[in-house]
C-alpha positions as CSV (number, residue, x, y, z in Angstrom):
1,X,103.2,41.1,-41.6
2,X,103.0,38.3,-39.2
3,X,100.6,39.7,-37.0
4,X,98.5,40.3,-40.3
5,X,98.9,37.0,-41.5
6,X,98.0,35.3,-38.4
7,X,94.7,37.4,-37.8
8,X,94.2,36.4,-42.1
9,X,94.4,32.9,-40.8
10,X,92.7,33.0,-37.7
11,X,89.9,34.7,-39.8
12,X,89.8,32.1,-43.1
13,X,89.2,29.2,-40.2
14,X,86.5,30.9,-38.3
15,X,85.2,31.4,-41.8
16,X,85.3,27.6,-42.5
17,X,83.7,26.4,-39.2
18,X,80.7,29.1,-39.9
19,X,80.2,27.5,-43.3
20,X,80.0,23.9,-41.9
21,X,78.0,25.0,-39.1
22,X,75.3,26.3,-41.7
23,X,75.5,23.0,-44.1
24,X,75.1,20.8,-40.6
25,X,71.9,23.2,-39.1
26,X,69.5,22.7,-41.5
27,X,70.1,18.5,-41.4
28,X,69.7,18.4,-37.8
29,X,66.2,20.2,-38.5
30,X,65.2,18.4,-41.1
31,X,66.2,14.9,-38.6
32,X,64.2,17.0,-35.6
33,X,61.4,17.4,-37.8
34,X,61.1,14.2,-39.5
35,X,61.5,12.2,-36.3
36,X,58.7,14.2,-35.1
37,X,56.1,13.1,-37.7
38,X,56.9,9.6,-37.2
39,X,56.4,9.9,-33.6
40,X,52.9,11.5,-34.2
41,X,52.3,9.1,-37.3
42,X,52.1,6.2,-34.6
43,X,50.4,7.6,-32.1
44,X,47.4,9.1,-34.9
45,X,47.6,5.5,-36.1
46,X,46.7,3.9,-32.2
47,X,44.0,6.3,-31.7
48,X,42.5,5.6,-35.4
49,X,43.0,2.4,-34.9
50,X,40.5,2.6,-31.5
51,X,38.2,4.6,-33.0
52,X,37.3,1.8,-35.6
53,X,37.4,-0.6,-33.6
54,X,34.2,0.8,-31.7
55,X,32.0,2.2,-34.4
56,X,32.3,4.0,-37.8
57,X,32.6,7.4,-37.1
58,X,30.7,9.2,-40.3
59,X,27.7,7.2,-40.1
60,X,24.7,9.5,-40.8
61,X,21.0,8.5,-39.7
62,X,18.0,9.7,-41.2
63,X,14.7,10.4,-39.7
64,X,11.1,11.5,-41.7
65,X,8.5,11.7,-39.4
66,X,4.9,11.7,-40.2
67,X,2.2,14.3,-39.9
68,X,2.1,14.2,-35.9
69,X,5.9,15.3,-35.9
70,X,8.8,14.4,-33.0
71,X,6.9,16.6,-30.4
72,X,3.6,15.1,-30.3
73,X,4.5,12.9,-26.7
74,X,3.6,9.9,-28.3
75,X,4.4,7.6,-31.0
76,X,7.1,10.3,-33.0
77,X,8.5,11.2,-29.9
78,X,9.4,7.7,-28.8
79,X,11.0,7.2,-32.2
80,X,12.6,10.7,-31.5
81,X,14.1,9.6,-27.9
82,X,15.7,6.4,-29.4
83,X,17.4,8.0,-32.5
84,X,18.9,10.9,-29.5
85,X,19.8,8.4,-27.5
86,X,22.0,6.8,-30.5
87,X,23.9,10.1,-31.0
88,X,25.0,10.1,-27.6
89,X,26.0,6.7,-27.3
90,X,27.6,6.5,-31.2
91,X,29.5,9.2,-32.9
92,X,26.6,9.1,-35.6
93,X,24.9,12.3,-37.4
94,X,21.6,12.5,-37.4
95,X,18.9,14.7,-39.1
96,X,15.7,14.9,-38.9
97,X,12.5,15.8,-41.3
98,X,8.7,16.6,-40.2
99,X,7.1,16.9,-43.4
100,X,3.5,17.9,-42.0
101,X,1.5,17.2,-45.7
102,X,2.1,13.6,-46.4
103,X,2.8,14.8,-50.1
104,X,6.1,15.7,-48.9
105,X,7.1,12.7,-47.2
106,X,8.1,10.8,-50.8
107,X,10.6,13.9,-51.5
108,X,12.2,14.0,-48.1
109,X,12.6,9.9,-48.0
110,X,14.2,10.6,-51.7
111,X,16.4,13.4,-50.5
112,X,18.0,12.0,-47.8
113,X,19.1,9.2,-49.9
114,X,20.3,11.3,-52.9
115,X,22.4,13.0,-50.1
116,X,23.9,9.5,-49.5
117,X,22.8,9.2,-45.4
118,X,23.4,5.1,-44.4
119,X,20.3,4.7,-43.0
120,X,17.2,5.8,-43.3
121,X,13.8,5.7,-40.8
122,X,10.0,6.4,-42.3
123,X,8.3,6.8,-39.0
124,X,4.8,5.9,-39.5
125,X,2.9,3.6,-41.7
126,X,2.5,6.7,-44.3
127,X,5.8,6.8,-45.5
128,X,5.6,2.0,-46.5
129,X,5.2,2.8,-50.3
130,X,8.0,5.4,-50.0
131,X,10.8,3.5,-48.1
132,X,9.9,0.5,-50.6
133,X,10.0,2.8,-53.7
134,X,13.4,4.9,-52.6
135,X,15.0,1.7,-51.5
136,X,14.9,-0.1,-54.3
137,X,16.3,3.2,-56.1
138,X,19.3,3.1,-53.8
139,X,20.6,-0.5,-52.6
140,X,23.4,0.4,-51.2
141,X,22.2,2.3,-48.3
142,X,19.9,0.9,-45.0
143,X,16.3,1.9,-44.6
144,X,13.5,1.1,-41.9
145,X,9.7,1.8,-41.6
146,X,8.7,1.6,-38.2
147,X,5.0,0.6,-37.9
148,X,4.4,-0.9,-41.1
149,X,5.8,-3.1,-44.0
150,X,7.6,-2.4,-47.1
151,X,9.4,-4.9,-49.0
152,X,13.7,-5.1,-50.2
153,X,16.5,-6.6,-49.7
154,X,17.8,-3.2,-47.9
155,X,14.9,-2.5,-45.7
156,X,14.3,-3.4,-41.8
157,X,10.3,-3.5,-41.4
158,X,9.1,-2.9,-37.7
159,X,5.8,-4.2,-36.0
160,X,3.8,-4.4,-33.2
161,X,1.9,-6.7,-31.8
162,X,-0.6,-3.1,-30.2
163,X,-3.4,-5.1,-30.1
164,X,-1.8,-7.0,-27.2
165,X,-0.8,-4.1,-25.5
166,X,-4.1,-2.9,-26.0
167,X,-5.5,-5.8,-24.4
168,X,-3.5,-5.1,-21.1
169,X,-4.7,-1.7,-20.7
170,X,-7.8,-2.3,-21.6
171,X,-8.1,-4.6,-18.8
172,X,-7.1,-1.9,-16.5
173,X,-9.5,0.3,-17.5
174,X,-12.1,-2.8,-17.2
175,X,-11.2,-3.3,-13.3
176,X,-10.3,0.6,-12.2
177,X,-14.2,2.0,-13.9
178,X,-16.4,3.3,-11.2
179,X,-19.3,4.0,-13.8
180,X,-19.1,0.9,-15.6
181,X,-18.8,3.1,-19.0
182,X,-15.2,3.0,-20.7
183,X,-14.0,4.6,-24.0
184,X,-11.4,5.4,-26.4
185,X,-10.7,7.8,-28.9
186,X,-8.4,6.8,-31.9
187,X,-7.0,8.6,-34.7
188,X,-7.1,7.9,-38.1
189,X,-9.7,5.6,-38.7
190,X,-7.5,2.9,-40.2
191,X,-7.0,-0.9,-39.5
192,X,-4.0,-0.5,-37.4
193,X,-6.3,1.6,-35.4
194,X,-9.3,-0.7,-35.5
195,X,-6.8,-3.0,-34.1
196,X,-5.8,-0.7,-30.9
197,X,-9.9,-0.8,-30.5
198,X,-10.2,-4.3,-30.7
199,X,-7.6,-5.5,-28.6
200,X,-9.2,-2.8,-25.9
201,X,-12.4,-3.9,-26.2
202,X,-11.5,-7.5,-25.3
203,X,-9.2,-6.6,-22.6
204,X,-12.4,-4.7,-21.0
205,X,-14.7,-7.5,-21.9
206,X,-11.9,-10.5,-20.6
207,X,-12.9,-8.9,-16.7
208,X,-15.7,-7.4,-16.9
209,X,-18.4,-9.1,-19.9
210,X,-21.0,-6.3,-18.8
211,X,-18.8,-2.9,-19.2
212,X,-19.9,-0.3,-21.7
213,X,-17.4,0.8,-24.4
214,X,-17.4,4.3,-26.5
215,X,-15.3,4.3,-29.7
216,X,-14.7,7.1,-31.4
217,X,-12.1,8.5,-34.3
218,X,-10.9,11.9,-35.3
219,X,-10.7,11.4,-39.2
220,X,-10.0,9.8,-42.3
221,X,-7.1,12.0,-42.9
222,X,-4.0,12.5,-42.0
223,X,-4.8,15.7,-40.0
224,X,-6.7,13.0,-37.5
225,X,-3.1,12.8,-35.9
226,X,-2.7,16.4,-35.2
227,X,-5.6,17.5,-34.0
228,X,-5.9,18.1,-30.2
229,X,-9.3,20.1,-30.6
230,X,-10.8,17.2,-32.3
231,X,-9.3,15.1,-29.6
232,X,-10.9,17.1,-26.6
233,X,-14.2,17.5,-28.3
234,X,-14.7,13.8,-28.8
235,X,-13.4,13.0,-25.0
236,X,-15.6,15.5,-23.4
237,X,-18.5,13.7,-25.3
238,X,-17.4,10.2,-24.2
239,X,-17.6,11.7,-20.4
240,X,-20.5,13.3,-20.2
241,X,-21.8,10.2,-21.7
242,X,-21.2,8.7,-18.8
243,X,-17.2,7.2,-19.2
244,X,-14.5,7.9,-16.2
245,X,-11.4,6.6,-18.3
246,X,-10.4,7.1,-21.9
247,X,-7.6,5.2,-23.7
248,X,-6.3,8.6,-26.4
249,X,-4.5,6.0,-29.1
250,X,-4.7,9.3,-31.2
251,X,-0.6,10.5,-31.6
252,X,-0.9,14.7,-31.0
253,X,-4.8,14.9,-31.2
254,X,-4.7,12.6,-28.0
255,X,-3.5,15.3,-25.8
256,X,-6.8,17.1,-26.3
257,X,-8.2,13.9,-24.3
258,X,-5.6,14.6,-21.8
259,X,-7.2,18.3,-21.3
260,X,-10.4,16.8,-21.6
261,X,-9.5,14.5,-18.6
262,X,-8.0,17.6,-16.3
263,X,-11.1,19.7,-17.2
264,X,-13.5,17.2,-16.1
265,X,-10.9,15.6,-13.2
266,X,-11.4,12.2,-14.8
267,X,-8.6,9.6,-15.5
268,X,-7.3,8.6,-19.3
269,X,-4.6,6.2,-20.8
270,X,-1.5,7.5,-22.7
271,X,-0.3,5.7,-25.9
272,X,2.9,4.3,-27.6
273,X,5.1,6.3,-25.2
274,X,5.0,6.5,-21.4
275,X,2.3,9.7,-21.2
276,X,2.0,9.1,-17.5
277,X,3.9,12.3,-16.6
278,X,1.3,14.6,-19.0
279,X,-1.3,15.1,-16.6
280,X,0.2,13.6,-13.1
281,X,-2.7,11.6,-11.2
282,X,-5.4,11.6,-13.8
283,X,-3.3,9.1,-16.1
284,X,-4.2,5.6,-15.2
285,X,-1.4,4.1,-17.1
286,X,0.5,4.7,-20.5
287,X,0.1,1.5,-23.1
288,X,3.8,1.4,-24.6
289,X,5.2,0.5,-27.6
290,X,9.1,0.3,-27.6
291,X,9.3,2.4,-30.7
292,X,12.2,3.9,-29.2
293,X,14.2,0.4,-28.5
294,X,13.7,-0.2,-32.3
295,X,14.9,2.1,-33.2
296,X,18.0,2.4,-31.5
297,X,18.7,-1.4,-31.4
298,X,18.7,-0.8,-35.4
299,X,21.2,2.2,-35.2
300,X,23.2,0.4,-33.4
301,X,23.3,-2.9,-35.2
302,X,23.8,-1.0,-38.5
303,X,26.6,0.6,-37.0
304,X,28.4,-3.0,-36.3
305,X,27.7,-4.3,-39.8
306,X,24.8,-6.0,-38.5
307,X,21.9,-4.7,-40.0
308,X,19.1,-7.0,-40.3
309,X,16.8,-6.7,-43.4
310,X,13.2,-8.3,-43.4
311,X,10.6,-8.2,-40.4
312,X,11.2,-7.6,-36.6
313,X,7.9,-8.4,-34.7
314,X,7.8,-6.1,-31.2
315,X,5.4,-8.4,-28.7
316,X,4.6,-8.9,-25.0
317,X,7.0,-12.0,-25.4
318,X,10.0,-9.5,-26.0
319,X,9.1,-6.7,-24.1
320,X,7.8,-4.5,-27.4
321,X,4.6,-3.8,-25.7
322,X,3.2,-3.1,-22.3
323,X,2.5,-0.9,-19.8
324,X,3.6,1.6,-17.6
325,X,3.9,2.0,-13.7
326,X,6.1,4.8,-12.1
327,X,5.6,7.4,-9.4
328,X,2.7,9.3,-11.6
329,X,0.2,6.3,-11.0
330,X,1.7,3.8,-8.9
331,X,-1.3,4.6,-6.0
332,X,-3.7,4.7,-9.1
333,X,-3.5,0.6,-9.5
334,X,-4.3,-1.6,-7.0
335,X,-2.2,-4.8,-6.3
336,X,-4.8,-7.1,-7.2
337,X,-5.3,-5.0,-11.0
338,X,-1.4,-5.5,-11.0
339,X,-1.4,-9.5,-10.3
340,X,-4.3,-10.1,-12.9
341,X,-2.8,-8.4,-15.3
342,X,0.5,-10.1,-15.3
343,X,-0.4,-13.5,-15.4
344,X,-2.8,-12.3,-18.2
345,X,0.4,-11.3,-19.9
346,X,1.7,-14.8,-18.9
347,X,-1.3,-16.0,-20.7
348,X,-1.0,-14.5,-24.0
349,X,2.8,-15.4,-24.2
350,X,1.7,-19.0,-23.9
351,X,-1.0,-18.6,-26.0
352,X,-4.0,-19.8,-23.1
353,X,-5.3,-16.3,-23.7
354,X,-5.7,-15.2,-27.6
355,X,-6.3,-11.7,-28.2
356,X,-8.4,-11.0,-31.4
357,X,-6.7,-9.2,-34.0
358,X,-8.4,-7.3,-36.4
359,X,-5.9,-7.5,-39.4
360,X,-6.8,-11.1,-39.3
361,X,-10.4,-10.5,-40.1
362,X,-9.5,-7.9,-43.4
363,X,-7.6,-11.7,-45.0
């Protein structure tokens, strides 16, 4: 009996420290566990909190090019490299649309913004009347047109002044000719491209009054800027009529005058992007047109709240136009082409030198 009792007892307490054990457990886990999430709560907080304080993190861009498309080496692609180079320097989305039939341009504009994206690019002057429509459909979200106007109080309008970078390498051309015969094949006949031809022609003219300029366009359409055939057909005319160097201010149907230029082992001038590397040796120099600074200056000031609606003018006085000199054609200008041509730029900064511009003779 004692021996049974004391085992009874022994039992009943061993009992009683197992049931405490089990009501204890589960708090100590639920303590383990909530200390856990606080600990995880502040560090979440620290890294969201650096995150924001650099840029917003779902920011989507939106491109629409027009009918040349990103991969003509020219003016899309520029606009192309800028917007790249925004998605690896921001944590931004981007997408891009190449319409091809101008029709469609409208309806990809519209599409972007009915899918909500905070900013949105027309690249090209085609798509002015479509940013300024869709924009004033949606305030609340950013737009640009690069190369053109369009009005609202929530688009940024991008210009340049071409006709002076024009001017430079059309100087070029004027003091590198061996034939005394220059030319220049534009794309769609249009007065932004009149303007490219103007500024060209005076550039030649400003060093040498006696040189011989051919001007020719590939069409009154849009297919003018996507037309390489086109482009070589009117280059190989412009040669065998007696010019060494043509300026192709043409988008995609300008490389046809870079084929022209190899078949014939004469020299041409790239456009809007730095096209020196196309046809190494034969490319006397590239005009440029910092579409791809605009365009990722814009990004990135949209990103910081700082979006700027209304005009931003792209000159020689800000580095928005000018020319290029790398290892492709460094031996192809001389230092004395170099020195003229600078203090010509000098010139037109100050104003001594005034370039004609032919959107002032359409007022």
């Amino acid at each position: 009996m004692t021996t049974f009792h004391f085992k009874k007892s022994l039992l009943n307490k061993q009992l009683r420290i197992s049931n405490k054990s089990e009501k204890i457990f589960p708090s100590r886990i639920f303590c383990i566990i909530l200390g856990t999430l606080f600990i995880l709560s502040l560090f979440n907080f620290k890294c969201s909190k650096k995150t924001d304080d650099k840029v917003k993190t779902d920011f989507r861009v939106g491109l629409v090019f027009d009918a040349g498309g990103k991969d003509d080496k020219s003016f899309n692609s520029s606009a192309w490299a800028g917007a790249s180079r925004a998605v690896k320097d921001f944590n931004i989305t981007l997408k891009d649309v190449e319409p091809g039939d101008p029709s469609a341009i409208e309806p990809a504009i519209r599409a972007l913004a009915e899918d909500g994206f905070d900013l949105i690019f027309g690249i090209g002057f085609a798509s002015a009347p479509y940013i300024e429509t869709v924009s004033a459909d949606y305030p609340n979200l950013k737009f640009s047109i690069i190369d053109s106007e369009s009005k609202g109080d929530n688009v940024c309008s991008v210009v340049f002044k071409e006709h002076e970078g024009a001017f430079i390498v059309g100087m070029i051309a004027g003091m590198s000719t061996k034939t005394g015969t220059i030319g220049i094949v534009g794309g769609m006949d249009v007065p932004l491209i009149r303007r490219f031809v103007m500024g060209y022609e005076a550039g030649a003219n400003f060093v040498n009054p006696k040189i011989k300029i051919l001007a020719n366009y590939a069409g009154v359409t849009t297919t003018a800027w996507s037309d390489p055939t086109k482009g070589k057909e009117l280059a190989l005319s412009q040669y065998s009529r007696g010019a060494d160097i043509i300026f192709a201010a043409a988008g995609a149907t300008g490389l046809g005058v870079f084929d022209a230029a190899e078949e014939l082992n004469k020299l041409v001038i790239g456009c809007d992007s730095n096209q020196n590397w196309i046809k190494p040796g034969l490319v006397l120099t590239s005009m440029l047109k910092m579409i791809d600074v605009a365009v990722y200056s814009i990004i990135g000031d949209a990103l910081k709240d700082n979006f700027k609606p209304g005009k931003q003018i792209f000159g020689l006085n800000n580095n928005g136009v000018g020319y290029a000199i790398d290892n492709y054609n460094k031996n192809l200008l001389t230092d004395e082409i170099i020195k003229k041509v600078e203090q010509a730029k000098k010139d037109i900064i100050s104003g001594k030198i005034k370039v004609p511009d032919y959107y002032e003779t359409l007022r």
